[in-house]
Backbone as CSV, one residue per row, in Angstrom:
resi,resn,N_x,N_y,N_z,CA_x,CA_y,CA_z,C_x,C_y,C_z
1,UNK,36.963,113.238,58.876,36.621,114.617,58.597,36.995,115.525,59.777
2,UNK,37.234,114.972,61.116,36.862,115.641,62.157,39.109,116.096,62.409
3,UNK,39.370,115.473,61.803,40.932,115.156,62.065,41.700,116.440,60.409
4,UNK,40.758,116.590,59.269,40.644,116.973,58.928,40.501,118.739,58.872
5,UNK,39.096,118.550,59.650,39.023,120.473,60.069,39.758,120.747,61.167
6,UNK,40.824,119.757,62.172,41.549,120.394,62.938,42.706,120.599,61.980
7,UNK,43.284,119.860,61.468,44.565,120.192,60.556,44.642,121.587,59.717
8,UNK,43.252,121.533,59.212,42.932,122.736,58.319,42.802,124.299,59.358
9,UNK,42.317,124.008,60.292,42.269,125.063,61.165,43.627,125.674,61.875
10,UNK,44.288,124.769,62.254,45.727,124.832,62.740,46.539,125.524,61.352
11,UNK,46.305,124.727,60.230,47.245,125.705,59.143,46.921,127.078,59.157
12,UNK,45.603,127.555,59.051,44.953,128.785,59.075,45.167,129.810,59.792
13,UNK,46.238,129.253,60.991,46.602,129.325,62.256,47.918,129.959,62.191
14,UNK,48.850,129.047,60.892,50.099,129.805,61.586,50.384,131.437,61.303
15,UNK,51.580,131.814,61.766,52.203,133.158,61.437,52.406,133.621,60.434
16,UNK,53.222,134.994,60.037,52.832,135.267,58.892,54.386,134.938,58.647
17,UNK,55.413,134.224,58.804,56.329,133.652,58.263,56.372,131.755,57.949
18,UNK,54.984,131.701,58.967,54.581,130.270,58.202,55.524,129.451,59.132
19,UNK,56.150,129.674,60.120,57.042,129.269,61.098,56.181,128.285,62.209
20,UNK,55.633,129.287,63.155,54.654,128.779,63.874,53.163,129.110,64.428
21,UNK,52.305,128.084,65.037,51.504,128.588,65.407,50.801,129.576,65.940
22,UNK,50.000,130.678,65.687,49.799,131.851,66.373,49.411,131.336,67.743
23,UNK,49.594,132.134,68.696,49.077,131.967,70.114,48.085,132.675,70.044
24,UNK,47.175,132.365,70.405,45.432,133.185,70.437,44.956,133.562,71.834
25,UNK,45.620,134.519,72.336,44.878,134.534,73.819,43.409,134.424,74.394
26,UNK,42.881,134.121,74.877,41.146,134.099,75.649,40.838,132.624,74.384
27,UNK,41.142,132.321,73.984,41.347,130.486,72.996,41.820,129.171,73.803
28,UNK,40.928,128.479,73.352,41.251,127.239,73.591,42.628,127.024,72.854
29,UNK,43.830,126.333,73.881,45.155,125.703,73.271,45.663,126.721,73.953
30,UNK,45.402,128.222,74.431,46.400,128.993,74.942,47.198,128.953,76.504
31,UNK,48.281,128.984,76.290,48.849,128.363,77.623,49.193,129.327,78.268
32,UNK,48.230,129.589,79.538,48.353,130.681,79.874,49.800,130.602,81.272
33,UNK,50.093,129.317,81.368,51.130,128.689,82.561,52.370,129.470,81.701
34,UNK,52.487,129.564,80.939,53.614,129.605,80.023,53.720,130.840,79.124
35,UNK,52.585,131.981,79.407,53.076,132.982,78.436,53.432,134.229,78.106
36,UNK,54.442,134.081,78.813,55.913,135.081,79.011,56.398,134.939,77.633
37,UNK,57.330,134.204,77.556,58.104,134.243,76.622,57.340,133.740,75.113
38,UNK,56.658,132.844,74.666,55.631,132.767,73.882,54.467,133.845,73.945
39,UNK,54.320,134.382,74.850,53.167,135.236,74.651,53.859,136.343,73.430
40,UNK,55.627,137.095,74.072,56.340,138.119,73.382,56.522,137.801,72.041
41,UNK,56.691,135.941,71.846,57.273,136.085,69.696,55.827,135.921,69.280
42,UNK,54.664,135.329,70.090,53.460,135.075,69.882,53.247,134.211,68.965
43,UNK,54.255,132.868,68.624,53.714,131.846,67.898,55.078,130.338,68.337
44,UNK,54.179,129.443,68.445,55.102,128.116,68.698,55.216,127.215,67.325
45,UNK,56.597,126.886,67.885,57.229,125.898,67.099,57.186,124.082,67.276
46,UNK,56.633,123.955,68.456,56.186,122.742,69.012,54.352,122.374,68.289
47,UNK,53.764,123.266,68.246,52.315,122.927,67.876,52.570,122.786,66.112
48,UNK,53.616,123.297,65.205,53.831,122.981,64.081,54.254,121.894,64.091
49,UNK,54.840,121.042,64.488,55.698,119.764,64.423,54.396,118.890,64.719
50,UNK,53.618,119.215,65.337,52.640,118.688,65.612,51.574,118.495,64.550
51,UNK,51.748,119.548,64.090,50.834,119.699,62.681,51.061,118.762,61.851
52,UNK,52.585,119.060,61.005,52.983,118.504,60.459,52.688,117.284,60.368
53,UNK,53.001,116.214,61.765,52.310,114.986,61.844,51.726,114.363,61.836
54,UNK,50.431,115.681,62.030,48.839,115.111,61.757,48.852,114.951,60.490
55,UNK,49.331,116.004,59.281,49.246,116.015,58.288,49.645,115.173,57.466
56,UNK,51.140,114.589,58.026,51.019,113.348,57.085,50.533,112.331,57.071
57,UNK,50.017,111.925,58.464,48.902,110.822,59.291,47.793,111.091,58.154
58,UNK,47.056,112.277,57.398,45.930,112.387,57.076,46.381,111.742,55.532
59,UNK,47.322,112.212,55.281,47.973,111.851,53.895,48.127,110.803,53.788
60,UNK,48.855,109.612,55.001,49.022,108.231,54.849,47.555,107.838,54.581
61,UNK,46.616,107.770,55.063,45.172,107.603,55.379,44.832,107.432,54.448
62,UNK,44.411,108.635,53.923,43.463,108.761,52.661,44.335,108.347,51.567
63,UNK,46.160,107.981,50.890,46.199,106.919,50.132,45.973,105.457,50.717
64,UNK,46.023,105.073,51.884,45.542,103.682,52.044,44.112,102.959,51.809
65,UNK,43.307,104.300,52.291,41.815,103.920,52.363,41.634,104.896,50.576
66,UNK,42.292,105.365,50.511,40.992,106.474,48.939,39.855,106.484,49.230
67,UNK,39.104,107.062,50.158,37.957,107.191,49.924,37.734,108.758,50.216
68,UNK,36.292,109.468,49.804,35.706,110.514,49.727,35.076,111.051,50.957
69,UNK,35.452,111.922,51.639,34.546,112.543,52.683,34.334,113.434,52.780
70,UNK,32.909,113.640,53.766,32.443,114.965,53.038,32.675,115.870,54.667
71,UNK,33.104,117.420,54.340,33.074,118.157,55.038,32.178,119.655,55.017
72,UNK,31.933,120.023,56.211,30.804,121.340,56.329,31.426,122.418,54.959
73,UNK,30.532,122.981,54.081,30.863,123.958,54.029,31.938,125.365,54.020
74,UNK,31.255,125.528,55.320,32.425,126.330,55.882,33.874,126.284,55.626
75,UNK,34.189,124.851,55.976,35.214,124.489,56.252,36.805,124.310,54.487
76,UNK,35.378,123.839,53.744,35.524,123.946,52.362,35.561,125.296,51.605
77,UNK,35.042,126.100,52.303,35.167,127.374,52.145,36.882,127.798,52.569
78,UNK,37.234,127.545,53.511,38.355,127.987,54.450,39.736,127.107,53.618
79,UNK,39.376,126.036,53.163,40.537,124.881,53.154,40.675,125.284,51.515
80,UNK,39.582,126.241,50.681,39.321,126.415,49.563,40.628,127.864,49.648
81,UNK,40.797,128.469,50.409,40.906,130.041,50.469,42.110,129.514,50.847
82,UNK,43.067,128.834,51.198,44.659,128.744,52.084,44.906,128.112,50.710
83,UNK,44.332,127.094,50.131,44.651,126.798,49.060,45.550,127.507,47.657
84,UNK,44.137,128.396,47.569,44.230,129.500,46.695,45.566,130.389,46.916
85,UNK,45.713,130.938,48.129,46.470,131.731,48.813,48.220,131.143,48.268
86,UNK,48.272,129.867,48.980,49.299,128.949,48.488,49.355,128.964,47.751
87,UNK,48.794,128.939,46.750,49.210,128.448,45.293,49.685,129.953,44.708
88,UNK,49.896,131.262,44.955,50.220,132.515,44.934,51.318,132.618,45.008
89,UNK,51.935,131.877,46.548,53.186,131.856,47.069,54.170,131.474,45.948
90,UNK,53.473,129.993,44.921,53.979,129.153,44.356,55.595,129.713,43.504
91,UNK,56.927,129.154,43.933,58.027,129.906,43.308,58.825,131.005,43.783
92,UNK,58.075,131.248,44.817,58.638,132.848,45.873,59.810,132.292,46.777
93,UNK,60.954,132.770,46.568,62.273,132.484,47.000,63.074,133.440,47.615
94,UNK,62.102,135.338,47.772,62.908,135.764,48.346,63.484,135.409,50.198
95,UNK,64.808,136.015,50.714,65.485,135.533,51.764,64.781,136.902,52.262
96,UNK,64.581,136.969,53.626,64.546,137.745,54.714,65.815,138.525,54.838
97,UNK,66.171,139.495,55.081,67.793,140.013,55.762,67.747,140.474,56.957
98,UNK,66.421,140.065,57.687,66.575,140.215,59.657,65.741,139.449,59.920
99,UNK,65.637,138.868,61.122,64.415,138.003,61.436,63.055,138.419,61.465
100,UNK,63.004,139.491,61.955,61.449,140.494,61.888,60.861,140.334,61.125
101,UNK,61.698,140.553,59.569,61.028,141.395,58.284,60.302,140.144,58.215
102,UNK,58.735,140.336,57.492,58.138,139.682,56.880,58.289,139.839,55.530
103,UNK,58.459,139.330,54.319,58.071,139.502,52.972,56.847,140.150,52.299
104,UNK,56.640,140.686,51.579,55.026,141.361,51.509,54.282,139.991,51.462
105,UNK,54.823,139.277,50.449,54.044,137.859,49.863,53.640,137.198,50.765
106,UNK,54.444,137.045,51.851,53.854,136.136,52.898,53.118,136.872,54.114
107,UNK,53.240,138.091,54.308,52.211,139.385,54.784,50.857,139.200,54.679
108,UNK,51.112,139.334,53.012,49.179,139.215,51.820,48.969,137.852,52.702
109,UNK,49.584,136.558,52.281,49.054,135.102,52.337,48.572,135.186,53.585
110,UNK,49.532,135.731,54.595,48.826,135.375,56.227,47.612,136.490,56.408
111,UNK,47.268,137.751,55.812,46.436,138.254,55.961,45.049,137.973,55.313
112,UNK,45.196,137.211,54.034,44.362,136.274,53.136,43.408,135.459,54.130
113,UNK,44.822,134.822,54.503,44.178,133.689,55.355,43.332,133.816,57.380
114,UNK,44.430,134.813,57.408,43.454,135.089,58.663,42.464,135.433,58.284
115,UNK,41.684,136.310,57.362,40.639,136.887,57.209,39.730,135.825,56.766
116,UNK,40.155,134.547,56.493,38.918,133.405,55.370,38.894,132.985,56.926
117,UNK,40.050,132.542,57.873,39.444,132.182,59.152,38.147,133.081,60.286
118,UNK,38.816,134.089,59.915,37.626,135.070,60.947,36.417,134.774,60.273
119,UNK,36.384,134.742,58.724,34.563,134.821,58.107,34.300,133.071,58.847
120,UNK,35.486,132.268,58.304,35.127,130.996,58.995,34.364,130.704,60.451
121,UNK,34.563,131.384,61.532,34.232,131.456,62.833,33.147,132.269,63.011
122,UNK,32.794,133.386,62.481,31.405,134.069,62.142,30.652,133.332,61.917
123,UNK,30.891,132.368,60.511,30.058,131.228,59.766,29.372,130.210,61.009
124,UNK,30.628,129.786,62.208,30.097,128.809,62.525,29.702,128.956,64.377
């Protein structure tokens, strides 16, 4: 469970192109040795790869073992709301035509989702 609400928290986490991790300044994980140039795009591509791995680690897992675990609330609340959000995205294929632009769709989703994280951290 505990491997769980970090994965879920880290997704909750990324940018609003879904690229990489937001950098959270005055946060635990923020590297403050290093943030010049990450501080300016304000999200890494190294802590996604990272993700990623946990994620399929959680995926190998739970088909080997199948079993049921239970998590806070909160957290079910949060993992309930990225869900939802995602499943919105579902089929959305437009291309970017500069690196900047965000899409509205993925704008809404990351603003969706930051906001189920902030009630999340209030909550806890």
């Amino acid at each position: 469970a505990k491997l769980f609400l970090l994965a879920t928290l880290k997704f909750a986490t990324r940018d609003p192109q879904g690229m990489g991790i937001e950098y959270e300044g005055g946060r635990p994980g923020w590297n403050d040795a290093n943030n010049g140039l990450p501080g300016m795009l304000g999200a890494g591509m190294p802590e996604t790869f990272e993700l990623k791995a946990l994620i399929q680690y959680l995926v190998r897992v739970a088909k080997k073992y199948n079993r049921d675990f239970a998590v806070p609330e909160e957290i079910g609340q949060l993992f309930g709301a990225i869900n939802g959000n995602l499943t919105s995205l579902e089929g959305f294929k437009e291309k970017t035509t500069r690196q900047n632009d965000v899409p509205w769709e993925f704008f809404s989703y990351w603003n969706n989702v930051s906001t189920a994280r902030e009630i999340y951290r209030e909550q806890t």
